[in-house]
C-alpha positions in Angstrom: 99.4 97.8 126.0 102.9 98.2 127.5 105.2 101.2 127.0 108.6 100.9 125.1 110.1 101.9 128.4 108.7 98.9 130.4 112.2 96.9 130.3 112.5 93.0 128.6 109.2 92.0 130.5 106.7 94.1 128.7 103.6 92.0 128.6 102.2 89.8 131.6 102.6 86.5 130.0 106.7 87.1 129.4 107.1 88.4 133.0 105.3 85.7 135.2 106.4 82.6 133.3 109.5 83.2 132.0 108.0 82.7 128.7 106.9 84.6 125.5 104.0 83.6 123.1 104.8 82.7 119.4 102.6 82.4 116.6 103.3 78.3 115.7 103.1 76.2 111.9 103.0 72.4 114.3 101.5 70.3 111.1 101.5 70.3 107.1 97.9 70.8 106.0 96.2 70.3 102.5 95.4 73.8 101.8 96.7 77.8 103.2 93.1 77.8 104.9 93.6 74.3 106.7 96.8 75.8 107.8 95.5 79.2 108.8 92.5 76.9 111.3 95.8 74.8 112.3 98.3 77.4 113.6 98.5 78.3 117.4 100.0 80.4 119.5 102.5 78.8 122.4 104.4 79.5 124.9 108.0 79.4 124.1 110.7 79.7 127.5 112.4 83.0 127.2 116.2 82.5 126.8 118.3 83.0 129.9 121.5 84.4 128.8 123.0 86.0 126.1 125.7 85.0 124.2 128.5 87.7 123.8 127.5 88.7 120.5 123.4 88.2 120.7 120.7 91.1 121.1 117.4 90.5 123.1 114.5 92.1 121.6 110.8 93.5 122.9 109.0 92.5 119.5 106.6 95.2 118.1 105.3 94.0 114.6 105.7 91.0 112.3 104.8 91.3 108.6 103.0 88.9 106.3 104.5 87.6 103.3 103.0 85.3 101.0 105.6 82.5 101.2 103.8 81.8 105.1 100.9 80.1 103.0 103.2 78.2 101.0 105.2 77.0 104.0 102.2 75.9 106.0 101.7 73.4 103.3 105.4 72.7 102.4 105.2 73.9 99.2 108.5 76.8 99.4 111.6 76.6 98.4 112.4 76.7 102.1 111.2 73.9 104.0 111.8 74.5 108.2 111.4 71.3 110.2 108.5 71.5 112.4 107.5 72.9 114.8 108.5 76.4 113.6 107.6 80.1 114.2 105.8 81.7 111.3 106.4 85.0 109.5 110.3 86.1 108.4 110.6 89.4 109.1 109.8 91.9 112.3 110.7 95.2 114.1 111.1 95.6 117.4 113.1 97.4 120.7 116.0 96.5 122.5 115.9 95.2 125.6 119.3 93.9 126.5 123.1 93.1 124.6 125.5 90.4 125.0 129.1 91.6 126.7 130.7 92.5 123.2 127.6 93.8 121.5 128.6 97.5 120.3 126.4 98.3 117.9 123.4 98.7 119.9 121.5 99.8 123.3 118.2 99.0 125.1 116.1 101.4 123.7 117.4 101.2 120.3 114.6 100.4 117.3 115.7 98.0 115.2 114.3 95.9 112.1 115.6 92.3 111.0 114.8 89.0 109.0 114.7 85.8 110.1 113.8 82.0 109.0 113.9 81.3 112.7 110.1 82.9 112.6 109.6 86.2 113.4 105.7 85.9 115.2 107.1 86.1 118.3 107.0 88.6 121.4 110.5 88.7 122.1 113.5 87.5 119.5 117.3 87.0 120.9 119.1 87.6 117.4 123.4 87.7 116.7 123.6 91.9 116.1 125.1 90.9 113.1 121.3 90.6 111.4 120.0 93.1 113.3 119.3 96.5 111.5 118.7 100.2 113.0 115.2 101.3 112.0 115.1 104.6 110.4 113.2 107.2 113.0 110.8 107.9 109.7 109.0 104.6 110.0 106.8 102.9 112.0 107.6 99.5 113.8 104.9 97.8 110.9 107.0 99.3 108.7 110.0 98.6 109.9 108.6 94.9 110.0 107.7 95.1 106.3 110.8 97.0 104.9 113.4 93.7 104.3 111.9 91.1 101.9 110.0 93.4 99.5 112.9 96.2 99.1 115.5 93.5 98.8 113.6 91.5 96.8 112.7 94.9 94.7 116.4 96.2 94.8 117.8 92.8 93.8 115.6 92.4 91.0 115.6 95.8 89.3 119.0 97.0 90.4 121.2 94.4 90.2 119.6 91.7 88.1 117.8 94.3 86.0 120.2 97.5 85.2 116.8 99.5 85.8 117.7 102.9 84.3 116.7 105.8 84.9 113.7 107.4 82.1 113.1 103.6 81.1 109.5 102.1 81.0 108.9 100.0 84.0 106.1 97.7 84.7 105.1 96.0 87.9 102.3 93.6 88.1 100.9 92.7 91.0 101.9 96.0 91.8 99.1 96.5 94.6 100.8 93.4 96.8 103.5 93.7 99.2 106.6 92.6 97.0 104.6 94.3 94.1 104.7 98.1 96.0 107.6 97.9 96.9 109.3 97.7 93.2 107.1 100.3 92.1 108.2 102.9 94.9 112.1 101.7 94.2 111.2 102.0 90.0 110.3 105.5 90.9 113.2 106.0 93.3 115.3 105.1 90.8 113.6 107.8 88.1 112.1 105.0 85.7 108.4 105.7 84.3 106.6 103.2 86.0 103.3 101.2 85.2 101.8 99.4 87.7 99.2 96.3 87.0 97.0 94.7 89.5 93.9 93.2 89.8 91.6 95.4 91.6 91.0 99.0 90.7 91.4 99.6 94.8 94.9 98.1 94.6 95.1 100.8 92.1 94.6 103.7 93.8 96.8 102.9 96.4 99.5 102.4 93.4 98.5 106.2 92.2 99.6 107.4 96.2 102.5 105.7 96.0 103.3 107.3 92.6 102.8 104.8 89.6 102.5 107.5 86.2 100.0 104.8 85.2 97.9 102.2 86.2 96.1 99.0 84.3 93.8 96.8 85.6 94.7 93.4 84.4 91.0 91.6 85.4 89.2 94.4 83.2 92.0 94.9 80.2 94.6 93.3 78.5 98.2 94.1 79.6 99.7 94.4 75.7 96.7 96.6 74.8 96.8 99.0 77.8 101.1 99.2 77.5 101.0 99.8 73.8 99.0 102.6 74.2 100.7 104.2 76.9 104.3 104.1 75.8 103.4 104.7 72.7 104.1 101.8 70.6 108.0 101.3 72.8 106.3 98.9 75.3 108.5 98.0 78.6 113.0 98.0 79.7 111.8 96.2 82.7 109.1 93.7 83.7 109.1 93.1 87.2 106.9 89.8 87.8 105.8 88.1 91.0 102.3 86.8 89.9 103.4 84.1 87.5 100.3 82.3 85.2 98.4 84.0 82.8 99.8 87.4 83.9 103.3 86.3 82.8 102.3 85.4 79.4 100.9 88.8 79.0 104.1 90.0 80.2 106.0 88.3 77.4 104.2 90.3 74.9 104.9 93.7 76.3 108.7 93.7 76.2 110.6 96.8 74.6 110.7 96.7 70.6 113.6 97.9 70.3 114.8 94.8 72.1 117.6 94.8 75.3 114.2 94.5 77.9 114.8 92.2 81.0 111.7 90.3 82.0 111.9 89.4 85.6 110.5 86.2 87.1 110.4 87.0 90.9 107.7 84.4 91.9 104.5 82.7 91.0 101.5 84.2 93.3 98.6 83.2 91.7 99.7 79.2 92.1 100.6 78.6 88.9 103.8 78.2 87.2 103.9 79.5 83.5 105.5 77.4 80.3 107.5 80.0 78.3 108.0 79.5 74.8 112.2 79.8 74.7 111.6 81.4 70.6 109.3 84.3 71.9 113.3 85.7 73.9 114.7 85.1 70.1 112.2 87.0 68.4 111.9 90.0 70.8 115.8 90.0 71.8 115.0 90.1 75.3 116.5 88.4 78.6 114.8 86.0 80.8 116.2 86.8 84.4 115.4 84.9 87.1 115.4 87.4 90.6 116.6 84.6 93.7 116.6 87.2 96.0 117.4 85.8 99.0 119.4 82.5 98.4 122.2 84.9 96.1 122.2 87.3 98.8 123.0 84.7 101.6 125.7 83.4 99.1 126.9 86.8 98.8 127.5 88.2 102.3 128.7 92.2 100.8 125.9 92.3 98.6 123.4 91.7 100.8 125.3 94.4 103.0 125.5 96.7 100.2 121.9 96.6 99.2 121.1 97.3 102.5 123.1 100.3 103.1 121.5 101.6 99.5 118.1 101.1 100.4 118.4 102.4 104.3 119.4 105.4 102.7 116.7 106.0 100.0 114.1 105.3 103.4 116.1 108.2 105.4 115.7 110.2 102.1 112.1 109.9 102.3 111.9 107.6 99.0 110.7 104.3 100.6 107.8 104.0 103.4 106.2 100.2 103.1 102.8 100.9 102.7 100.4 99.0 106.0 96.9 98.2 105.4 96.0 96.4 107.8 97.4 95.7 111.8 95.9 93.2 113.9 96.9 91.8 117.4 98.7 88.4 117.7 95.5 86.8 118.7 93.9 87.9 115.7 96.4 86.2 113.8 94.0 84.1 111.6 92.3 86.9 110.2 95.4 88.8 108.9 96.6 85.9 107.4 92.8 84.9 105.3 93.0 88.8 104.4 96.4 87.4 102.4 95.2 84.4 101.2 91.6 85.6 99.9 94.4 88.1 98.0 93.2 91.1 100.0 96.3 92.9 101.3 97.0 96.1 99.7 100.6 96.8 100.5 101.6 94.9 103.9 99.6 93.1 106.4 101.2 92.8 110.0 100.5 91.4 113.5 101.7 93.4 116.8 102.9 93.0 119.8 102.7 94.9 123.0 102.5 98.4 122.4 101.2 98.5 118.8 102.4 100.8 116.6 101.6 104.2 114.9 100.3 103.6 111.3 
């Protein structure tokens, strides 16, 4: 592979043709694995000049998130036009800054998020979105730090007043956006229980310091919850897998009433029916976690959040946990591994020089 110090044409491809390969969605298809056979990588022309404000980067690492499968069969919230560039967030090096560019150097690591697609050897980016990546973590894990701790912060921070010493529980807890609450519910000094479906998942949830664990395919949630808090069940249900899960969920709020049950995304495909007496009876709130469309609305927040979470990652409380790295032009196995609902933690392609688990 090439070294960081190799200058804006680090791989052969980039340097010959003035061009850059990109991991491409060209096509709707029927289904994530129709979409996974259709995706290709293309050549894309590098661009030639930099606008004043605009940062060139050597791409490192892209990160998976589960949203790609919906995308490749327009079924997000976010529809792009096609053609477009899959996977939204990535990490990377500087190669070169526009004229009034002072936040950053060539050399500099840096992390970002984009809709423009972030499968891509090289990104040209405003250094306005642009984020220094903390020494402690890897380019994968800078790739894999902006959508699940955001999402996490958003939901449990803002939306949820998580406190600390309250019961937390996190299902799906073994996935990307899933890990990455727990290890902020812990940051934050709440007891957390994480659920997931595989006993493996669960493990990893135990390293990454869960006080409990259930495994929702072998035992019920309310069962397993009762018995660990003793009767108090949970403050704060953080809850991207939607379904059955959910309506487990809705029977392990807090007794003692105040819990916030938050619906951060539907993973297993299937959007639950809540019965609007069962937030009567318990005295709970149904909060609704829009991570990234409140934070584009709110310009300081999203700034905020940032600065909170960059801090808790140079304080050694937040390192996205990678499973799995494969090269661009293995691309179609890293995303199957996500849609056969294999990822433990994060899943990311690299670029170039790959990086350091």
């Amino acid at each position: 592979g090439a070294n960081a110090g190799a200058g804006p044409c680090s791989t052969s491809s980039m340097a010959s043709a003035g061009s850059y390969r990109a991991l491409m969605c060209e096509k709707i298809s029927a289904s994530a694995a129709e979409g996974i056979e259709a995706a290709v990588i293309r050549e894309l022309p590098r661009q030639a000049q930099l606008k004043e404000d605009e940062v060139r980067i050597s791409a490192r690492a892209a990160s998976l998130n589960f949203p790609e499968l919906l995308m490749l069969q327009n079924k997000y919230q976010y529809k792009p036009k096609l053609p477009f560039v899959l996977c939204t967030e990535g990490a990377g090096v500087v190669t070169e800054v526009g004229s009034k560019v002072t936040k950053f150097r060539p050399g500099d690591r840096v992390f970002y998020a984009t809709l423009a697609g972030c499968a891509r050897e090289e990104m040209v980016l405003s250094e306005q979105v642009v984020i220094p990546l903390p020494d402690a973590l890897s380019f994968s894990q800078g790739a894999s730090f902006h959508m699940g701790y955001t999402t996490g912060y958003h939901g449990l921070v803002t939306r949820g007043h998580l406190k600390p010493g309250e019961w937390l529980l996190v299902t799906g807890a073994g996935g990307g956006m899933g890990s990455m609450a727990l290890e902020l519910g812990k940051a934050v000094g709440a007891k957390v229980i994480a659920a997931a479906s595989s006993d493996e998942k669960l493990e990893v949830c135990k390293k990454l310091g869960a006080d409990y664990v259930v495994n929702y395919n072998k035992q019920k949630l309310k069962d397993v919850v009762g018995e660990i808090t003793k009767g108090q069940f949970c403050d704060v249900i953080y809850e991207p897998v939607g379904g059955e899960i959910f309506d487990q969920c809705v029977r392990c709020v807090a007794t003692k009433g105040y819990a916030r049950l938050l619906v951060v995304g539907f993973a297993c495909g299937t959007i639950p029916k809540f019965g609007i007496n069962m937030a009567l009876i318990k005295g709970f709130d149904l909060v609704g976690v829009r991570s990234g469309a409140q934070l584009g609305l709110e310009p300081e927040l999203a700034q905020q959040t940032m600065v909170e979470l960059l801090k808790l990652a140079s304080d050694g409380k937040l390192r996205p946990y990678i499973s799995a790295e494969f090269g661009l032009d293995n691309f179609r196995e890293a995303f199957y591994l996500m849609e056969q609902r294999k990822v433990v933690g994060k899943c990311c392609l690299t670029f170039g020089a790959s990086s350091k688990l």
